[in-house]
C-alpha positions as CSV (number, residue, x, y, z in Angstrom):
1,X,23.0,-9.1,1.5
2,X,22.6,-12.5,1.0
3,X,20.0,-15.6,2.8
4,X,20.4,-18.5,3.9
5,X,17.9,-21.3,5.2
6,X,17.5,-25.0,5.5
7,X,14.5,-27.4,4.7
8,X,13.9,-30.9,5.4
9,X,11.1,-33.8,5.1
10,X,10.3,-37.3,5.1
11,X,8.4,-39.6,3.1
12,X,4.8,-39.5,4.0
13,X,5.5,-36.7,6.8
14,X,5.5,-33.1,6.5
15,X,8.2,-30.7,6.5
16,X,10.1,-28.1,8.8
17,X,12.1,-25.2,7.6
18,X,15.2,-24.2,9.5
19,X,15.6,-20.4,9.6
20,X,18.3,-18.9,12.4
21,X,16.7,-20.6,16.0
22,X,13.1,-20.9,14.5
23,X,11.4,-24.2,12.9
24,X,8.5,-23.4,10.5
25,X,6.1,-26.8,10.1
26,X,4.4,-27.2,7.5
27,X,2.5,-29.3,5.1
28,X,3.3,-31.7,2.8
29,X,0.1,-34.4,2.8
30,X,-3.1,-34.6,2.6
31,X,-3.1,-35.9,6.7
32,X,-2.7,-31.8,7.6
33,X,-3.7,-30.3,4.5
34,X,-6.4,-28.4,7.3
35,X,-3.7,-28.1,10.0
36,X,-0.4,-26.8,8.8
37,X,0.5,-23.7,6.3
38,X,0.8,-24.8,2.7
39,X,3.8,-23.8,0.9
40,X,1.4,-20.9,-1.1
41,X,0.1,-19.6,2.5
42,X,4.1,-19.4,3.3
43,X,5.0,-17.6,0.3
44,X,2.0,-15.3,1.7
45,X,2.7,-15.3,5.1
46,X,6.8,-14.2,3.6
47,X,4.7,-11.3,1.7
48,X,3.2,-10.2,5.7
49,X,6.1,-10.2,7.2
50,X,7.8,-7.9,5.2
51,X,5.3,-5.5,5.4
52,X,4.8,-5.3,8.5
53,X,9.0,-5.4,9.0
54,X,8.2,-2.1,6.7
55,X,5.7,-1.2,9.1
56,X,7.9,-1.3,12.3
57,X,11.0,0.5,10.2
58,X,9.1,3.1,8.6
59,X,7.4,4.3,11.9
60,X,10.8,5.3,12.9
61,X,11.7,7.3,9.7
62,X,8.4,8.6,9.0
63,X,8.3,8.4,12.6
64,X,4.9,7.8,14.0
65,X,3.8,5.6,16.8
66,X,1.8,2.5,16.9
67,X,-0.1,0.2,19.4
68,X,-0.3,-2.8,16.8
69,X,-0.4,-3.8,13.1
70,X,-2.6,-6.7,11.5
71,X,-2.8,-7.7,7.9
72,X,-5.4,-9.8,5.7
73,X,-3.7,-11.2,2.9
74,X,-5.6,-12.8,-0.3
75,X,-4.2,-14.5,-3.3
76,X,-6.1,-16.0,-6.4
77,X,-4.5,-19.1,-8.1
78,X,-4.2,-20.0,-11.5
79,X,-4.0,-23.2,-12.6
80,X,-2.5,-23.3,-16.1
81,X,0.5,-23.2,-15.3
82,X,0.0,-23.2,-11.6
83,X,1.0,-19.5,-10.1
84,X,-0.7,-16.8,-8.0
85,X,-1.7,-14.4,-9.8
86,X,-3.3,-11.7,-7.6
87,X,-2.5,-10.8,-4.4
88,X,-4.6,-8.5,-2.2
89,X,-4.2,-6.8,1.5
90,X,-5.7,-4.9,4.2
91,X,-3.3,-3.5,6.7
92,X,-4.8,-2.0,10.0
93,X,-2.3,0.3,11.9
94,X,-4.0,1.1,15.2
95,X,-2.5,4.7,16.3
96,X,-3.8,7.7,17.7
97,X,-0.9,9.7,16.3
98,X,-2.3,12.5,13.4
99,X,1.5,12.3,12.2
100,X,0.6,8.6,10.7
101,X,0.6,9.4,7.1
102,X,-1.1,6.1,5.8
103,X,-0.6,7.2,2.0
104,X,3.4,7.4,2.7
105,X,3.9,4.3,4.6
106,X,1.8,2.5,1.5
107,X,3.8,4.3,-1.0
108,X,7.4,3.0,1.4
109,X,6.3,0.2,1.8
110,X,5.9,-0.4,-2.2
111,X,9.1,1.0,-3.1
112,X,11.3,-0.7,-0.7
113,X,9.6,-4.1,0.5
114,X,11.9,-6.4,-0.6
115,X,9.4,-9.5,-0.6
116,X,6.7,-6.8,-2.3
117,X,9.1,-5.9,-4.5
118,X,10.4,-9.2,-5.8
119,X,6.4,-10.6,-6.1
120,X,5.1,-7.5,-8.1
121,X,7.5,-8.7,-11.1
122,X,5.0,-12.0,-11.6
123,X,1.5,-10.6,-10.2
124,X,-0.7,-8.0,-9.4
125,X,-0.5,-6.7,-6.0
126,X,-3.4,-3.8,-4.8
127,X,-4.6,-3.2,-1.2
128,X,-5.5,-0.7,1.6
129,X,-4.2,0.8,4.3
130,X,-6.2,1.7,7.2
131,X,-5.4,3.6,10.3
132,X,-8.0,2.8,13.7
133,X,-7.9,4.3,17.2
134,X,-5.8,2.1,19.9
135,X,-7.2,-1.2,20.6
């Protein structure tokens, strides 16, 4: 399987990435440093999405049914050289279902996450997962 994506900017203006029908903003000044993702809180927000993509496939296979999903995601950066260096998470699954086996889906989720996968070669990676009732 192979990606593909495009990414373009202009002097003294931020930046859009180009993925399938979607546009991502995001920032490359100080003008939105408070407004638009940084390209660290990408990487991050690339980590999120392929858990909760985990999420969604592995309530199929394990299976087990879900109202919603959210995730915290924390990272501490290093400065010499620049590089995140931990990365922590709490994932919520809000289900009823008693088949939800939260030490599984963390364990799938760790094995085949390709995103998780690729970013536990250069850092630490440790966090929870926590099922609640329906929201």
């Amino acid at each position: 399987m192979n990606y593909h994506i495009k990414a373009s900017s202009l002097w003294n203006e931020d930046a859009v990435i180009h993925i399938k029908a979607s546009q991502i903003d995001f920032g490359t000044t100080t003008k939105t440093a408070q407004t638009l993702p940084n390209p660290a809180e990408l990487f991050l927000g690339s980590f999120a999405a392929c858990m909760l993509k985990n999420v969604e496939r592995f309530s199929g296979m394990m299976p087990f049914n879900y109202s919603k999903a959210t995730l915290e995601v924390q990272a501490t950066r290093l400065e010499n050289p620049p590089r995140l260096d931990e990365i922590t998470y709490n994932l919520t699954i809000y289900s009823d279902d008693n088949k939800l086996n939260t030490d599984l889906l963390k364990r799938n989720i760790e094995k085949f996450g390709t995103i998780y996968n690729t970013i536990k070669l250069s850092c630490t990676i440790s966090g929870t997962i926590n099922q609640m009732n329906h929201v």
